[in-house]
C-alpha positions in Angstrom: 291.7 -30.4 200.2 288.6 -29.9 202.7 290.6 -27.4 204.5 291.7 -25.8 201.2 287.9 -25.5 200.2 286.8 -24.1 203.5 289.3 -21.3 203.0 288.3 -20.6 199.7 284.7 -20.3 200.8 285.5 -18.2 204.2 287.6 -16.0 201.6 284.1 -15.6 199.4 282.0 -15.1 201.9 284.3 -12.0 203.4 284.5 -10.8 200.0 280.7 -10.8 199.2 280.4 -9.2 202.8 282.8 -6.4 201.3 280.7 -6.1 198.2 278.3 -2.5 198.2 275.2 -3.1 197.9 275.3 -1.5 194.5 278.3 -3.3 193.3 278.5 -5.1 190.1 276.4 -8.6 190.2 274.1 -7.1 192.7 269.8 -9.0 191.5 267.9 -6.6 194.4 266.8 -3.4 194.0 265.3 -1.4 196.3 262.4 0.9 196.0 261.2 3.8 198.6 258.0 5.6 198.3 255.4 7.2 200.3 252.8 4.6 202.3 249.9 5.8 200.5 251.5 4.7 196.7 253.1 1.6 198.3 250.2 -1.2 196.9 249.6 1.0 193.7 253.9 1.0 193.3 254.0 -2.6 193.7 251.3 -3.7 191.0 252.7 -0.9 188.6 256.3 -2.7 189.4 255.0 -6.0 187.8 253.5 -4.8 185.3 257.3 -3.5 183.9 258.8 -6.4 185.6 256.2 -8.6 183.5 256.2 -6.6 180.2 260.3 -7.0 180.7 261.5 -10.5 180.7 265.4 -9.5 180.1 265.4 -8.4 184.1 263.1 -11.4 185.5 266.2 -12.5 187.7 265.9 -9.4 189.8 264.2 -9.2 193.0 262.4 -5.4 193.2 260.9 -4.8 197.3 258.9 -1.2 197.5 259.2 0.2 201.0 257.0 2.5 202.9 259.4 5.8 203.3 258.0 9.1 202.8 259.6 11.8 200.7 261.3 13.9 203.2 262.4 10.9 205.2 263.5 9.0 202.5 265.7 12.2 201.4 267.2 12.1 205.4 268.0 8.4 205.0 269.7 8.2 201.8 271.8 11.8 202.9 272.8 9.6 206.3 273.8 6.3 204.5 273.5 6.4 200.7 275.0 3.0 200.3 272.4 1.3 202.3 269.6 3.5 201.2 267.2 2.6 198.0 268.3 2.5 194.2 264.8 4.8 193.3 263.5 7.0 195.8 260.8 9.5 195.9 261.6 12.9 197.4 260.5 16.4 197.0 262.4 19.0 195.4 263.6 21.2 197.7 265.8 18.5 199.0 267.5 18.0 195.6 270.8 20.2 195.8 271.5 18.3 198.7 271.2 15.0 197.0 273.3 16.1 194.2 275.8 17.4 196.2 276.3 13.8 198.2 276.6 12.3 195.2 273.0 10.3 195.9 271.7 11.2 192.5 272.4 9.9 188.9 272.2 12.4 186.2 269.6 11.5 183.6 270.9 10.4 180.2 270.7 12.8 177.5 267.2 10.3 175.6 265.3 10.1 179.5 266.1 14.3 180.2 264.7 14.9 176.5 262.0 12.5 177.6 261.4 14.7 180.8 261.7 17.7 179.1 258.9 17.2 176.5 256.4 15.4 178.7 256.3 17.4 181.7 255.1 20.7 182.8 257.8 23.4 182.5 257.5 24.2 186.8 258.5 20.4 187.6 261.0 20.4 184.7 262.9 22.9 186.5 262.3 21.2 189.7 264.3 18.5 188.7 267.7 20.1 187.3 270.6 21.6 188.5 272.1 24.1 186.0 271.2 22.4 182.4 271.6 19.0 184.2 268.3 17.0 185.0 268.3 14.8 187.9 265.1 13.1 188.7 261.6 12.5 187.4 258.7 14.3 187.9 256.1 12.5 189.4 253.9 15.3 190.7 252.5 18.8 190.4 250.1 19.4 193.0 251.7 21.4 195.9 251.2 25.3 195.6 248.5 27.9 195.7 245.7 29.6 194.0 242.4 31.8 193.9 239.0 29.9 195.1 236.2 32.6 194.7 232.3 32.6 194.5 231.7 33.1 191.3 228.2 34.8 192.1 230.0 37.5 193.9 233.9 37.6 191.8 232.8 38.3 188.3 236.5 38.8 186.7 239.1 36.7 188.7 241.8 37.6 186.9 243.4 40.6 188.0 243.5 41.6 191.8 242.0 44.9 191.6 238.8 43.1 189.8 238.5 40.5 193.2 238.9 43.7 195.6 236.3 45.8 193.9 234.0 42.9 193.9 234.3 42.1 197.1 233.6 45.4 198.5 230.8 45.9 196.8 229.4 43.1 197.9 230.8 43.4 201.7 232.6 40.2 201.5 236.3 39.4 202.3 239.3 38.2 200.2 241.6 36.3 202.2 245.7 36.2 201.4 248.3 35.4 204.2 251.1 37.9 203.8 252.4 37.1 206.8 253.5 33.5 205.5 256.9 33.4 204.2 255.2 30.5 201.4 251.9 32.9 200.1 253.7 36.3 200.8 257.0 35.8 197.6 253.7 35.4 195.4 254.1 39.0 195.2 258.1 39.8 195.0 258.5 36.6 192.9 255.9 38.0 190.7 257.8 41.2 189.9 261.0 39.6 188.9 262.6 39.5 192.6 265.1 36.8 193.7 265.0 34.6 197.3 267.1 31.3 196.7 269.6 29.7 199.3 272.5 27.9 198.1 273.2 25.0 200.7 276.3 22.8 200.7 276.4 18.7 201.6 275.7 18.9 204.8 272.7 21.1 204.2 274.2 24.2 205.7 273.1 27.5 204.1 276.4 29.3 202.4 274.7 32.3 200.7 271.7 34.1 200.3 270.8 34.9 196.3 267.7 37.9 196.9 267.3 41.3 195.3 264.2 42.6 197.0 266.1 46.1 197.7 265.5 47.1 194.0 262.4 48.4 191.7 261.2 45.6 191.4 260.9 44.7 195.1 259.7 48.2 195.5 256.9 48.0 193.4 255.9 44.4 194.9 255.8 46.2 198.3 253.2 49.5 197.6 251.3 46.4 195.8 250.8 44.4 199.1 250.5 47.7 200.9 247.6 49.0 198.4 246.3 45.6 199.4 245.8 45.6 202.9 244.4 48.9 203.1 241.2 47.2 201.5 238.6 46.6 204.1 238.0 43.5 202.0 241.7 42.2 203.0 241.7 39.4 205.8 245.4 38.0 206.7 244.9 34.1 206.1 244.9 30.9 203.8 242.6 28.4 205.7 238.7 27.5 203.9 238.0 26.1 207.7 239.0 29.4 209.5 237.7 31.7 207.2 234.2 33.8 207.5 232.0 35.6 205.2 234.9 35.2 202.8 234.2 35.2 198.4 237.9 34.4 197.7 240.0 33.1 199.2 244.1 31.8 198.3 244.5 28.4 199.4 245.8 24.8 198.0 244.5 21.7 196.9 244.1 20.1 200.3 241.0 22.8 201.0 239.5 21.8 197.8 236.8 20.0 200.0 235.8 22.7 202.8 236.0 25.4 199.4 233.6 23.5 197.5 231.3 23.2 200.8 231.7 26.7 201.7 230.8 28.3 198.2 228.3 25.4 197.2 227.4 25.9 194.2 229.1 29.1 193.3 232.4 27.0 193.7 235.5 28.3 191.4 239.0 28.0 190.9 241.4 29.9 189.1 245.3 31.0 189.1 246.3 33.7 190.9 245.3 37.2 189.2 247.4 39.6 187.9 248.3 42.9 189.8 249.4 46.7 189.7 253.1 46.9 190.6 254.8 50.0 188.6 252.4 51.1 186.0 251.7 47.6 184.6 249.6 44.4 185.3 252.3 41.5 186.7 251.2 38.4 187.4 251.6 37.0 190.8 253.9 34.2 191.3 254.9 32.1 194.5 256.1 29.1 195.5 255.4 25.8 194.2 255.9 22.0 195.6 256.8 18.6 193.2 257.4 15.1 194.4 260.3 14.0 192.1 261.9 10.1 191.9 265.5 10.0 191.9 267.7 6.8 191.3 270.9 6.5 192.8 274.4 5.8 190.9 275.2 2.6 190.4 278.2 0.4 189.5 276.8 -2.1 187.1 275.3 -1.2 183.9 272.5 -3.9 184.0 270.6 -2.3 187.2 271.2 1.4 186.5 269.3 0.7 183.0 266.7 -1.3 184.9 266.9 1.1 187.8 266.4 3.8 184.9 263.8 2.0 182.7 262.0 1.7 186.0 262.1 4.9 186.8 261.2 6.5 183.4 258.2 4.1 183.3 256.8 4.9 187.3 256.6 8.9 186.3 255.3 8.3 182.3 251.7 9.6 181.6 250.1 6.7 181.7 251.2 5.7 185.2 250.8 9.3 186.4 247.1 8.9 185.6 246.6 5.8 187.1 248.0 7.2 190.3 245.1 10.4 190.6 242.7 8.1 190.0 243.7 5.8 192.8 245.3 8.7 195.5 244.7 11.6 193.8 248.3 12.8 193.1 248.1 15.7 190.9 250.0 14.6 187.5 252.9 16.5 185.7 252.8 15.0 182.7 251.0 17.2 180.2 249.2 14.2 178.5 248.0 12.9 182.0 246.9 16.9 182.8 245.0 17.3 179.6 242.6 13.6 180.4 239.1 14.9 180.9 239.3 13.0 184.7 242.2 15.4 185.7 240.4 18.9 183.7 237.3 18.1 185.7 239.3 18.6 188.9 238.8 22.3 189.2 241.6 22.9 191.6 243.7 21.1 190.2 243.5 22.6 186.8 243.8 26.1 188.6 247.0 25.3 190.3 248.2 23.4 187.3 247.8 27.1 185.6 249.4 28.5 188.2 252.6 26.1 188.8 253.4 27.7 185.0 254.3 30.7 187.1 255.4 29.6 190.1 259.0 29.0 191.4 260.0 25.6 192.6 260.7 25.7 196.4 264.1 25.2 197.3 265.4 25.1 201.2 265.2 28.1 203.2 266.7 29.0 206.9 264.2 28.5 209.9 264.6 32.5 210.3 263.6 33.2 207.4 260.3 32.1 207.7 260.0 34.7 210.7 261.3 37.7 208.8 258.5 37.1 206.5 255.9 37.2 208.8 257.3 40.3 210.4 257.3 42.4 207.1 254.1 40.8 207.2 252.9 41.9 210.8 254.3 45.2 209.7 252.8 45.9 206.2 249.1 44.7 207.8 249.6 46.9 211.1 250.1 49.9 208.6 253.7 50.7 209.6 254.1 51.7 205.6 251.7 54.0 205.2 252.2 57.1 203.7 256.2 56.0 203.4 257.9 57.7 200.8 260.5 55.6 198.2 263.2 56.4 200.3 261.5 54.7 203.6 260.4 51.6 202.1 263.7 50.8 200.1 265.1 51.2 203.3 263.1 48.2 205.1 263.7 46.3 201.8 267.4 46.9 202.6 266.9 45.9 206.2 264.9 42.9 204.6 267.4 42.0 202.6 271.0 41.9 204.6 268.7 39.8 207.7 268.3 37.2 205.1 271.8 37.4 203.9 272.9 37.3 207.2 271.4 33.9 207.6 273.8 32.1 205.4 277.9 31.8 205.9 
C-alpha cells in the first residue's frame, strides 16, 4: 500500500508540474507594472483584495516590469508571463495577435467606453473589439507660449505674426518623424503599419500622395519660410523662443523659462487648402491588459482587478502620488488635474491626436529627410506637379518598408 501511495503522489506531483500556470485551480496571480507605481499598485491591490472577501484565498505579487519590457516578456513566453500587465499601446496588435490579450466583456468595454477619453478608447481596440484598460493619457504634444508675447494661440498664423513682431522664435521639429504627422495627420492623411506576430511589418496603410497631403506640405513649407521658425522641441535647448511645441516632461524648464507669462494650450489650427485644419499628431497611452485564462474564477478576479486599477478614482490617486496623467474623464475634470496646465493642454489635444502604433526604424529617417529637405528650402517655388512628386517618392519608400 506504501508503494501504491508513493505512486499516486509521484503521479500528482508530475501532473501539477504539467498544469499552466493559468490552468484551472490555479490561487496566484501575477501583476506587472512599472517600478515607479509598484508601492502605490500594491496598497491599491488590498484595498480590492480587502473590499472583496469572495477572492481572499488568492495570493496577488506586483512586480517591477516596465511597459515596453513587460510587452517583450509576455510576447517571448506568455504562459509564464503576468495575468495583468501594463503596456503601451503601440505594442497592442502584437499582443492580440499572440493571443496574450483577453477581449473585454461586452459590461467592462461599455464601462471603458463611457469613462475614458475618446484618444485612449481607441488606443485600446482592435476593429470594434476593446482589449485593455486605459490607464493613462499623458504622452503627446502641444503649444507652450508666453502669453505676454502670443496673444491668440489658437491658430498658427496668429503665433507666427506674433512672434515676428516681437522678434521672438516659435520652435516645431519637422524633422521628427513623432512632431512632423501633426501636420499630414491633421489634414486627413493616413501612416499606419500593419505588423503580424512576430512583429514584422506586412504593409504600409499612407496616402500622403493626395490633396490632402499636398495641402499639409505648402502648410509646413509656408512655415519654415518664417524667420520666426526654429527646427526643435526641447525647452532646455531652446533660445529667445515665445512658443514652443513640446510634452509634458518639459513642463518644468517651460514654466522656468516663461516665468510668469507661462501658458499652455493644444496645438493651433492652420491654413492647408483654403480652410483652417487643425493640427493633429501622434499621441502615447499606458494601457493594462489581462491575459486569457482557463478558469472562470481568476479571469473575473483578474478582470474585477483590472477594471478597478484604471477606474477614476484610482486614476486620481495615481497623479497625485506620480503624476500619471489620468484618462478617465471624471479624474481629468478634479480641480487637482485642471490646475495642471500642461496637462489640460495635452488632454485637449489627445482629442485630436492619433494613437501611436509601431513603425519601421526607416521610417523615422525618411521623416527627417523630408524634414532636412522642406527646412533647407528644396520646395520652394515648386509647382503642384513637383511636390506630389516627392509625396509619391515619400510614399512608395515607406511602402517599401513593409513585405
Amino acid at each position: 500500500m506504501k508503494k501504491l501511495a508513493a505512486l499516486l503522489i509521484a503521479l500528482c506531483m508530475v501532473f501539477a508540474l504539467a498544469v499552466p500556470a493559468c490552468a484551472a485551480g490555479d490561487k496566484t496571480l501575477k501583476v506587472w507594472v512599472a517600478d515607479a507605481v509598484v508601492d502605490f499598485t500594491k496598497a491599491q491591490i488590498e484595498t480590492f483584495m480587502a473590499a472583496h472577501p469572495e477572492y481572499a484565498d488568492y495570493a496577488v505579487t506586483v512586480e517591477p516590469v516596465g511597459e515596453g519590457d513587460a510587452a517583450s516578456n509576455i510576447l517571448t513566453d506568455v504562459e509564464a508571463g503576468a495575468d495583468i500587465f501594463g503596456f503601451p499601446q503601440d505594442q497592442l496588435s502584437r499582443l492580440v495577435a499572440a493571443d496574450a490579450l483577453i477581449e473585454l466583456s461586452d459590461e467592462n468595454a461599455a464601462i471603458v467606453a463611457a469613462e475614458n477619453d475618446a484618444g485612449s478608447v481607441s488606443a485600446a481596440k482592435m476593429g470594434d473589439l476593446t482589449y485593455a484598460y486605459p490607464l493613462t493619457s499623458d504622452n503627446g504634444y502641444f503649444l507652450y507660449y508666453d502669453k505676454s508675447v502670443v496673444k491668440d494661440p489658437s491658430t498658427l498664423e496668429a503665433i507666427v505674426a506674433d512672434c515676428e513682431a516681437a522678434g521672438k522664435k516659435i520652435y516645431f521639429d519637422i524633422r521628427s518623424g513623432w512632431y512632423q504627422p501633426a501636420f499630414f495627420f491633421g489634414a486627413g492623411c493616413v501612416l499606419t503599419y500593419d505588423t503580424d506576430e512576430s512583429g514584422a511589418f506586412t504593409a504600409c496603410n499612407i496616402d500622403y500622395a493626395s490633396d490632402k497631403g499636398l495641402g499639409a506640405l505648402k502648410a509646413l513649407i509656408k512655415f519654415t519660410e518664417s524667420p520666426a521658425f526654429v527646427n526643435g522641441s526641447s525647452v532646455s535647448n531652446a533660445t529667445n523662443a515665445a512658443a514652443i511645441v513640446d510634452g509634458t516632461w518639459d513642463a518644468s524648464a517651460a514654466k522656468e523659462m516663461f516665468g510668469e507669462n507661462y501658458a499652455c494650450a493644444k496645438l493651433p489650427t492652420v491654413e492647408m487648402n483654403g480652410e483652417a485644419v487643425q493640427l493633429s499628431g501622434f499621441g502615447g497611452f499606458k494601457l493594462l491588459g489581462v491575459k486569457p485564462q482557463t478558469d472562470d474564477e481568476k479571469l473575473a478576479l483578474c478582470d474585477e482587478l483590472a477594471l478597478y486599477l484604471s477606474s477614476g478614482e484610482v486614476q486620481l490617486a495615481r497623479y497625485n502620488e506620480v503624476s500619471w496623467g489620468p484618462s478617465n474623464l471624471a479624474a481629468q475634470a478634479d480641480p487637482a488635474v485642471q490646475a495642471d496646465e500642461a496637462l489640460s493642454a495635452l488632454g485637449q489635444q489627445l482629442a485630436f491626436a492619433i494613437p501611436q502604433g509601431q513603425y519601421p526604424g526607416e521610417y523615422w529617417g525618411q521623416a527627417e529627410a523630408l524634414g532636412d529637405s522642406i527646412i533647407a528650402g528644396d520646395y520652394k517655388g515648386a509647382d503642384d506637379a513637383a511636390l506630389m512628386a516627392a509625396l509619391q517618392a515619400f510614399q512608395d519608400t515607406c511602402i517599401s518598408y513593409a513585405g
